[in-house]
C-alpha positions as CSV (number, residue, x, y, z in Angstrom):
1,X,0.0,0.0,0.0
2,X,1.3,3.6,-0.9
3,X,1.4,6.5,0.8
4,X,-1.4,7.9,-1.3
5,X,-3.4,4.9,-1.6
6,X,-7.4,5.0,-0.2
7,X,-10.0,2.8,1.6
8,X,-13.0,2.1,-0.2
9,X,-16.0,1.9,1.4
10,X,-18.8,0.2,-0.5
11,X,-22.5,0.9,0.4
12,X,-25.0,-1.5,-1.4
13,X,-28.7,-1.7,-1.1
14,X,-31.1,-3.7,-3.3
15,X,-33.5,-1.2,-4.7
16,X,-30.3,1.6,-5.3
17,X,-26.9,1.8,-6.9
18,X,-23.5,0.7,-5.6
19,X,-22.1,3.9,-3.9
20,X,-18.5,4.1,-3.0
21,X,-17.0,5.8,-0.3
22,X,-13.5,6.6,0.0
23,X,-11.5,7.7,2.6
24,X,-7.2,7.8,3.3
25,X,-5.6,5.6,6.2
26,X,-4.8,9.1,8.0
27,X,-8.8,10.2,8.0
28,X,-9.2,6.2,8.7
29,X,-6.7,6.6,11.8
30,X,-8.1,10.1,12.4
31,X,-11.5,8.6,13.0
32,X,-10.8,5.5,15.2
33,X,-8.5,8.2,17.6
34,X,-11.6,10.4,17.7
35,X,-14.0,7.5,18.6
36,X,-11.9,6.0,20.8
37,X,-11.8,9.7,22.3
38,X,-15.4,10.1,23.0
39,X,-15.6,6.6,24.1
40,X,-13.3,7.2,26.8
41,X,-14.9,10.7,27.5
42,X,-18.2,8.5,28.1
43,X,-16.8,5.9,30.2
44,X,-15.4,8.6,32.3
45,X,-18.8,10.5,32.4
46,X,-20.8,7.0,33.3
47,X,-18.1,6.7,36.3
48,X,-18.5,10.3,37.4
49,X,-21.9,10.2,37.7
50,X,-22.1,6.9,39.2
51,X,-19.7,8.4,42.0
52,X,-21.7,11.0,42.3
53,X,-25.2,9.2,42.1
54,X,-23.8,6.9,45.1
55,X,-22.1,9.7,47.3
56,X,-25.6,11.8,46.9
57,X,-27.4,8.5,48.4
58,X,-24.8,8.6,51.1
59,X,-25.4,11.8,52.0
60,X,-29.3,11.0,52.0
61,X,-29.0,8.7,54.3
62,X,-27.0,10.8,56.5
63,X,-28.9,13.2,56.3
64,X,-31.9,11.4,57.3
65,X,-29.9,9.2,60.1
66,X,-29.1,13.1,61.8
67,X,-32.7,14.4,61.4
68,X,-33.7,11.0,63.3
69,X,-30.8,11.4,65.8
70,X,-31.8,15.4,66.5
71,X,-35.5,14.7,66.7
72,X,-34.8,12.2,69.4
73,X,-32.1,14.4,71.1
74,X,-35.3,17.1,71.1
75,X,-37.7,14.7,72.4
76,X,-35.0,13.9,75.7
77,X,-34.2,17.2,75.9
78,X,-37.9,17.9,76.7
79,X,-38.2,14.5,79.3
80,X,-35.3,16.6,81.2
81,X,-37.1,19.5,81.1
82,X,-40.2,18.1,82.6
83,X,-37.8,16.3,85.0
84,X,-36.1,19.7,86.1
85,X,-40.0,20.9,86.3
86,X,-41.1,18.1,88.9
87,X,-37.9,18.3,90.4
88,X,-38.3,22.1,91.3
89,X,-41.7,22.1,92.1
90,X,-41.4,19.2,94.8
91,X,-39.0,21.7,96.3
92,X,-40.7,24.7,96.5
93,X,-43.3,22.3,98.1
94,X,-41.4,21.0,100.7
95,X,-41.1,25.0,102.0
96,X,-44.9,25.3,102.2
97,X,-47.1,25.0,105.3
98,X,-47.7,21.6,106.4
99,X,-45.7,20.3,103.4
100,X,-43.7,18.4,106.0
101,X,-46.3,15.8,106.5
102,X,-47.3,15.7,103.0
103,X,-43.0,14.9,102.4
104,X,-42.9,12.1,105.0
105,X,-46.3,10.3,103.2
106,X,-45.1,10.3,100.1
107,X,-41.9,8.9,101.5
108,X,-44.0,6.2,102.3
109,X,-46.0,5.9,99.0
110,X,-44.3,3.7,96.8
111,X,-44.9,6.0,93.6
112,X,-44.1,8.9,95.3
113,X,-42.4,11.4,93.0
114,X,-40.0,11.9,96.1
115,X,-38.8,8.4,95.7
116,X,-38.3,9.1,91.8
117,X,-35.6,11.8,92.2
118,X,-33.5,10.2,95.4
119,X,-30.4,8.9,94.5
120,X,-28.6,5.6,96.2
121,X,-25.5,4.5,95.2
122,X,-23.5,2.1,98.2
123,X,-20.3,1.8,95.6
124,X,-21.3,-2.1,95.4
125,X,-23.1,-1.7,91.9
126,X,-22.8,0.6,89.1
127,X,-25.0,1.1,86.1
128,X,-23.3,1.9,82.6
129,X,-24.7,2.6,78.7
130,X,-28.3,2.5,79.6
131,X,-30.7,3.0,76.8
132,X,-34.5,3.1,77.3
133,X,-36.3,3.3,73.6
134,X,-39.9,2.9,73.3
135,X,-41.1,0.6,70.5
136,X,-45.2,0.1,68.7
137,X,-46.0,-1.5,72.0
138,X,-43.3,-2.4,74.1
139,X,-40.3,-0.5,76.0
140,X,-37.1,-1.9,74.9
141,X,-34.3,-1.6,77.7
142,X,-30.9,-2.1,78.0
143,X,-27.9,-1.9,80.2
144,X,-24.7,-2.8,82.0
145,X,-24.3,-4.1,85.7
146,X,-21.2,-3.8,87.1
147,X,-19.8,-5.3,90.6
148,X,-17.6,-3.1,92.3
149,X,-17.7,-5.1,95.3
150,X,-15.0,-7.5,96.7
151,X,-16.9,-10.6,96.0
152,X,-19.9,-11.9,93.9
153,X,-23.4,-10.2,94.3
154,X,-27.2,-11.2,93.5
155,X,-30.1,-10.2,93.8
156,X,-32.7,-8.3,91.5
157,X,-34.2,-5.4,90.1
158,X,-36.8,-3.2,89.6
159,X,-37.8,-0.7,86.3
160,X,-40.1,1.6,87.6
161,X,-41.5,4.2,84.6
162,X,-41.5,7.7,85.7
163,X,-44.8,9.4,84.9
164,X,-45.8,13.1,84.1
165,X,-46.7,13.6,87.6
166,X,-44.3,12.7,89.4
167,X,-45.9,8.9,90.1
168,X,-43.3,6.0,89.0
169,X,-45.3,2.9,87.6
170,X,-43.8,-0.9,88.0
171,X,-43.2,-2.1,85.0
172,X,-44.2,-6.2,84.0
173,X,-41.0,-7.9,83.0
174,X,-40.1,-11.4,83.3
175,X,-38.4,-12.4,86.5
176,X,-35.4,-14.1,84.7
177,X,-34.6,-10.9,83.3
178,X,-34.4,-8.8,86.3
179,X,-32.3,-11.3,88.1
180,X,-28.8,-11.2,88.8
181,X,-25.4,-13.2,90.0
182,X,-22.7,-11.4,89.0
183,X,-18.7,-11.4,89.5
184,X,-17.8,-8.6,87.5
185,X,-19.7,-7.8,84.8
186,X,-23.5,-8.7,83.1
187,X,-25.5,-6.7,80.4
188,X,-28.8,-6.6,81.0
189,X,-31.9,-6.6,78.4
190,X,-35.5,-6.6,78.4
191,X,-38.5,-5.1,77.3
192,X,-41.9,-5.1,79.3
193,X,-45.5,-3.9,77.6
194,X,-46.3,-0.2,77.7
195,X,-49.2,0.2,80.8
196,X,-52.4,0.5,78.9
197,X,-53.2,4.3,77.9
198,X,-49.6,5.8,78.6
199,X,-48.2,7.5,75.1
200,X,-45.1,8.5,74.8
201,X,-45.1,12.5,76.1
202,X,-46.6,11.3,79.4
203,X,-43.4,9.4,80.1
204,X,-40.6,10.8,81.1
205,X,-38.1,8.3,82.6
206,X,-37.3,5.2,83.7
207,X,-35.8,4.6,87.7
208,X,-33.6,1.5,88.1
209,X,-33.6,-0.4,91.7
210,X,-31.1,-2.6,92.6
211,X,-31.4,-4.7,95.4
212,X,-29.7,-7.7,97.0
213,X,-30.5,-11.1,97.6
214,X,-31.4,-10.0,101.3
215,X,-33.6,-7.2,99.9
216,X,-30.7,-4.2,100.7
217,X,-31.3,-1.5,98.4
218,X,-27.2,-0.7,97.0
219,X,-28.8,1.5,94.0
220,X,-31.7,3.5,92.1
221,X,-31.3,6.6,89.9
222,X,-33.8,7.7,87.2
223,X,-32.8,7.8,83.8
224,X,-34.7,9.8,80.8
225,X,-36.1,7.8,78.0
226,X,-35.0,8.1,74.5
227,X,-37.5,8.9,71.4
């Protein structure tokens, strides 16, 4: 083949006559670089937007994950507010008239909203990474024990459900899962049905009891309920 020799191209059809296309091995060349060109350009493109397609899902789901996670964090934040509400206005009770009486019965009540807010902690047990969530009809709850004392320790516990008011509600959860022998360590997880006609707003936390085998209280503390 010469320098100045051509393709030819023939284009045949039945009904028409032969036409003939010619073109030189440098258009030819020409040709394939530029197709191979726009080829690449495409395959680039595809892989772009394919990038892009799947970061933009990412960033969805993100998105939507932190909306979930602020709406919850806005839903606690008002549980604690109630909290510090009840908290405060059982105080400024206690320095009314007669309030001293009213203080010592519900001392004695066991869903006294004095009981809901008292703290006891002996150093024997503490509680770690608790998470209350509420579910369609169940509360879902979760947490570590952990023995700080010298030897083994059972006994069992209570989950009590803090209510608008002030009142704390047992809840019903199996016996085998409020039960504990522990060395060190033991996670703890149950769920117990949601007391008939109690939505979510009207409660505000969940208090934890510890007790021993002999029935010694060595911890309660009220924790606020997530979403």
């Amino acid at each position: 083949m010469t320098k100045d020799s051509n393709f030819s191209v023939l284009f045949m059809r039945d009904d028409s006559d032969v036409k003939t296309f010619r073109v030189s091995p440098r258009r030819l060349k020409a040709l394939f670089w530029v197709s191979g060109f726009v080829a690449l350009v495409v395959v680039v493109g595809l892989a772009v937007g394919v990038r892009s397609f799947v970061g933009y899902r990412a960033l969805l789901s993100e998105r939507r994950d932190l909306e979930s996670s602020l709406a919850e964090a806005q839903v606690s934040l008002e549980r604690l507010g109630n909290l510090d509400m009840i908290q405060k206005s059982q105080g400024g009770a206690a320095r009314e008239p007669g309030a001293a009486k009213a203080q010592a019965e519900d001392r004695a009540a066991p869903g006294a909203a004095q009981r809901a807010f008292a703290k006891v902690n002996t150093g024997a047990m503490t509680v770690e990474n608790f998470r209350g969530q509420f579910g369609a009809q169940t509360l879902n709850v979760t947490f570590d024990l952990n023995n700080r004392a010298s030897g083994s320790l059972a006994g069992d516990i209570r989950l009590l459900l803090l209510r608008n008011d002030g009142s704390l509600t047992p809840l019903e959860v199996p016996t085998q899962d409020l039960t504990y022998q522990i060395q060190r360590f033991k996670r703890i997880s149950t769920s117990a049905p949601i007391p008939e006609g109690l939505n979510r707003r009207e409660a505000l936390g969940l208090r934890i009891e510890i007790k021993t085998s002999e029935g010694e209280l060595i911890f309660g503390e009220t924790y606020a309920l997530g979403g």
